[in-house]
C-alpha positions in Angstrom: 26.4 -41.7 1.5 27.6 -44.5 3.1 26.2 -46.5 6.3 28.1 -47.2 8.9 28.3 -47.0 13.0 30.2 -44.1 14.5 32.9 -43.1 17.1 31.0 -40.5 18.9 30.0 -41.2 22.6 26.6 -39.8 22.1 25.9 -41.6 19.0 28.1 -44.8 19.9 27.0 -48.1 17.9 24.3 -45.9 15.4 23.7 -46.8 12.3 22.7 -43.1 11.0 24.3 -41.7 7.6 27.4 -41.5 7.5 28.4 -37.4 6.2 32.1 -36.4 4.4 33.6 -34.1 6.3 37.0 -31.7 5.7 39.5 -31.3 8.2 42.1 -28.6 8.2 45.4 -28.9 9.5 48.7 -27.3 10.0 47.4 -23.6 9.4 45.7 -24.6 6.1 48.7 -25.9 4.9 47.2 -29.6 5.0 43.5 -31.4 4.3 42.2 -34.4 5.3 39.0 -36.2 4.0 36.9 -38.6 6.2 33.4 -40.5 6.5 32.2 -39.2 9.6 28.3 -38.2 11.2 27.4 -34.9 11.9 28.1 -35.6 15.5 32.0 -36.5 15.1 32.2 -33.4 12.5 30.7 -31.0 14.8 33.3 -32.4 17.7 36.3 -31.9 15.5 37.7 -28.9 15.4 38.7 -26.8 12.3 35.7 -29.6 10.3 33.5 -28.8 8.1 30.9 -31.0 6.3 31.6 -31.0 2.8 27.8 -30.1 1.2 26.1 -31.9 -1.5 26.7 -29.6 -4.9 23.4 -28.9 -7.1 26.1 -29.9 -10.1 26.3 -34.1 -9.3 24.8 -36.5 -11.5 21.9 -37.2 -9.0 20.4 -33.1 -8.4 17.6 -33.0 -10.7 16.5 -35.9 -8.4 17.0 -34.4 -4.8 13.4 -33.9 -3.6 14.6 -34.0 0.8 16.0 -30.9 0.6 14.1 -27.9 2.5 12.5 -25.3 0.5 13.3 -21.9 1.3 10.8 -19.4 2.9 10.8 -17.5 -0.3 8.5 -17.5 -2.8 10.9 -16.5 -5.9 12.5 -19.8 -8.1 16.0 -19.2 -7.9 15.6 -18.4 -4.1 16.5 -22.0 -3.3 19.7 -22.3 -5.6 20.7 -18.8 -3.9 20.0 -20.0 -0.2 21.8 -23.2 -1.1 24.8 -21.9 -2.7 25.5 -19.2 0.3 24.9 -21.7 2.5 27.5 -24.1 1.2 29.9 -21.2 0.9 29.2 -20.6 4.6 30.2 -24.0 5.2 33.4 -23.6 3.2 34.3 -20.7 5.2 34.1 -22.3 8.5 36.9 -24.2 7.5 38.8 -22.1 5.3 39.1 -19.3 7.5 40.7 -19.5 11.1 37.9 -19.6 14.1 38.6 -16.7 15.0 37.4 -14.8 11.5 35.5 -11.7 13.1 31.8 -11.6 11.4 32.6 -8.9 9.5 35.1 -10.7 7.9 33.9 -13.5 7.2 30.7 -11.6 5.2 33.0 -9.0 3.5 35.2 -13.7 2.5 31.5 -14.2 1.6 31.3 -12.0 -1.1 34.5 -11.9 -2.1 34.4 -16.0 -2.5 30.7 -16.0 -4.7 31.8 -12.8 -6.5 35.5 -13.9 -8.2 36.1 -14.7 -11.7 37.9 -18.3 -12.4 41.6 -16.3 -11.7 40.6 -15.6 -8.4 39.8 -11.3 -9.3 36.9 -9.9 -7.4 36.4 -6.5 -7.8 34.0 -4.6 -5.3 32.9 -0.9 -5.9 32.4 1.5 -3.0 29.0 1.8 -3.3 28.9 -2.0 -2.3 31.0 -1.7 0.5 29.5 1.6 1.6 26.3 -0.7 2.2 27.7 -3.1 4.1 28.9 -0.8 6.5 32.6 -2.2 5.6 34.1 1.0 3.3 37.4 2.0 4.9 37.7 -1.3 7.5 41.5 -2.5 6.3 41.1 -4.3 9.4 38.9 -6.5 7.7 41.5 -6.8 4.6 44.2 -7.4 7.1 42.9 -10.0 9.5 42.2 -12.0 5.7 45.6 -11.1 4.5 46.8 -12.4 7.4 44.7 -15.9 7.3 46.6 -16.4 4.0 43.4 -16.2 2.0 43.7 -13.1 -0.1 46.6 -10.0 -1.0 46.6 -7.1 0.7 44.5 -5.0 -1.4 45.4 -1.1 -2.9 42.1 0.8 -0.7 42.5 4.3 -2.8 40.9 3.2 -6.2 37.3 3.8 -6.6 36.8 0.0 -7.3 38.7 -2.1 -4.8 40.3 -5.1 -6.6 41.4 -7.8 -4.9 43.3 -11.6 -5.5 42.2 -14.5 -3.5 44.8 -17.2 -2.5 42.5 -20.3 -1.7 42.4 -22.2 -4.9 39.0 -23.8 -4.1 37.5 -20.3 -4.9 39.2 -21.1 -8.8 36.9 -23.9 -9.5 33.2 -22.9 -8.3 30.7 -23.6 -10.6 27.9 -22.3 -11.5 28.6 -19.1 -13.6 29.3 -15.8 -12.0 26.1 -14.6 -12.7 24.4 -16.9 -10.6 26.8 -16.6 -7.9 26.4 -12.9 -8.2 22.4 -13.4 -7.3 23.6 -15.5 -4.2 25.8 -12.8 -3.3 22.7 -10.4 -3.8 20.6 -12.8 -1.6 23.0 -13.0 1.3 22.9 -9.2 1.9 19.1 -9.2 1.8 18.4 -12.4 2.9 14.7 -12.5 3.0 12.8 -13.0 5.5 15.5 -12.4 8.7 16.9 -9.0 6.8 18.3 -6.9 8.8 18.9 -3.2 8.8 22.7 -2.6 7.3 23.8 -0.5 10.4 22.9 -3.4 12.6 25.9 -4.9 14.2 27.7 -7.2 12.0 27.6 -10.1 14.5 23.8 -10.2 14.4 23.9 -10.1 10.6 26.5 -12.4 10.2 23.7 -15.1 12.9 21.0 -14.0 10.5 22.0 -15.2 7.8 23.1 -18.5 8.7 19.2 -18.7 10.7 18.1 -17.6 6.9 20.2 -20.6 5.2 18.3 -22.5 7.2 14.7 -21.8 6.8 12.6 -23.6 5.2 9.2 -22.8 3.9 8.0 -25.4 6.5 6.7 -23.6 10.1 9.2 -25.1 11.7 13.1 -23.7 11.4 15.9 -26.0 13.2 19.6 -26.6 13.0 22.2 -28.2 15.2 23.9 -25.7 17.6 27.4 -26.6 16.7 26.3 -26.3 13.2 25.1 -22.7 14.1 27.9 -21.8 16.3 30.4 -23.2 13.7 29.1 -21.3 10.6 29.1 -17.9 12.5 32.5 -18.6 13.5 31.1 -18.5 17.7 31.0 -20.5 20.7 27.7 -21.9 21.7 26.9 -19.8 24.4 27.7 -16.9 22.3 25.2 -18.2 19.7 22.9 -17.9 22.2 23.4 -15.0 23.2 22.8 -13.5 19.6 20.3 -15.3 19.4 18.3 -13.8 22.1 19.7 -10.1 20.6 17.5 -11.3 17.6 14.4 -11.8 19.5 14.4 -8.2 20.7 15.7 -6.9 17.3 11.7 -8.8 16.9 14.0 -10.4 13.7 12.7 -13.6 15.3 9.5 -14.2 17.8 11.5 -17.3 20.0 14.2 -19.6 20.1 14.7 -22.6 21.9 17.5 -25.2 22.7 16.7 -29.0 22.8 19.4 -30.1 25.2 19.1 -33.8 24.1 19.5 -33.5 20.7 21.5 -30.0 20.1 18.7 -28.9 18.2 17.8 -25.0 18.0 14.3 -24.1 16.9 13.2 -20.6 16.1 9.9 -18.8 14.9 9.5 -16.3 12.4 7.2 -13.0 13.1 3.9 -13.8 11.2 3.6 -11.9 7.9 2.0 -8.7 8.2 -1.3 -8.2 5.9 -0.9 -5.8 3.4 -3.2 -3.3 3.4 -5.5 -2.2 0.4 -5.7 1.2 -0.8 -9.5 2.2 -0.3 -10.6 3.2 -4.1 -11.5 6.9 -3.8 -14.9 7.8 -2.9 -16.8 8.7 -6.0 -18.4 12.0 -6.1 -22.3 12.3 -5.9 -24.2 13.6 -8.6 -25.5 16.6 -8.0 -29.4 17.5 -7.7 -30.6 18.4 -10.6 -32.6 22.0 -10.8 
């Protein structure tokens, strides 16, 4: 990443890193690349930071990147690949994507084959709480990124229209863990009736854990990704605190920064070994 002083009032005259950022314009219908700090990104509307992939030259190097709360090995390739799809979907889809929609684009985007095919059974959809919403199909349909799909078969097929879905890499496989992850996205998993709003904020707090004690993100980031204003954020965000999903939030006003705590890990108890029977007196 480049060096360089930025535009942005707050940051005027810095010398901080200097991000690549993607601009949408004209419906979708034209993009536009540009240096920029996370500042100016957050500031421009329809802008998404375009994410470091685990494929360049340079990621068996990357040590600065957060470790995810998990324990498991491929949690962190899982949290980083739904995390840069979230990213791509702030952009891709119009701001505003409901949050169901935009998890029902989620899986959709990390489960399509390199033509652009996803195919979701019932059973998936059925846990989501998203069998029988066409809404969702249509507000999509209507954003431009996918057909219409036929609802009746068992298996609902469906063709996406972005072409940046064409090209992902890794395999399907992987992405099919990723897509996994997101809808149990340890440790801020929520039950699968809860509203999708609070599941949709959820998951972008889980993106952005870290096994470190403390969890923070920009607001705009936040907001952005959930496809909210700020105030709304907020507002979910306390809905999460007495879900007891999270134990506190709060809001640094000076630098747009949003810290939250994770409930402690319950102990888990040990079965007691069963008491052994006493030997009997002998006569």
């Amino acid at each position: 990443r480049a060096q360089g002083c930025c535009w942005h009032p707050r940051h005027r005259g810095c010398a901080g890193p200097v991000l690549l950022a993607l601009t949408r314009g004209r419906g979708g219908r034209t993009w536009r690349l540009a240096d920029t700090c996370a500042a100016c990104a957050a500031a421009t509307s329809n802008t998404a930071v375009v994410p470091d992939t685990l494929l360049g030259p340079h990621a068996a190097d990357r040590t600065s990147a957060p470790a995810p709360a998990s324990t498991s090995p491929s949690a962190f390739h899982e949290q980083l690949r739904v995390r840069e799809m979230l990213t791509y979907l702030a952009t891709a889809l119009p701001q505003f994507a409901s949050p169901a929609a935009r998890l029902l684009a989620l899986q959709c985007a990390l489960r399509a084959d390199s033509r652009g095919h996803v195919r979701l059974p019932a059973g998936l959809l059925r846990g989501m709480r998203l069998h029988g919403r066409r809404e969702l199909w249509e507000e999509l349909a209507h954003a431009g990124w996918l057909e219409l799909p036929d609802p009746r078969p068992a298996h609902l097929t469906v063709r996406l229209l972005d072409p940046a879905v064409l090209d992902q890499a890794p395999g399907r496989s992987a992405r099919h863990r990723a897509a996994h992850w997101a809808m149990h996205s340890t440790p801020l998993t929520l039950p699968s009736a809860a509203p999708s709003a609070l599941q949709l904020t959820a998951l972008v707090l889980a993106v952005h854990t870290c096994a470190q004690a403390r969890h923070s993100a920009d607001l705009e980031i936040l907001a952005r990704l959930c496809g909210h204003s700020c105030h709304q954020t907020e507002a979910l965000l306390d809905r999460l605190v007495a879900a007891r999903t999270l134990t506190a939030w709060h809001h640094h006003r000076e630098t747009d920064e949003v810290i939250w705590h994770l409930p402690w890990p319950q102990p888990t108890a040990t079965p007691r070994a069963p008491a052994r029977p006493r030997p009997g007196r002998l006569r």
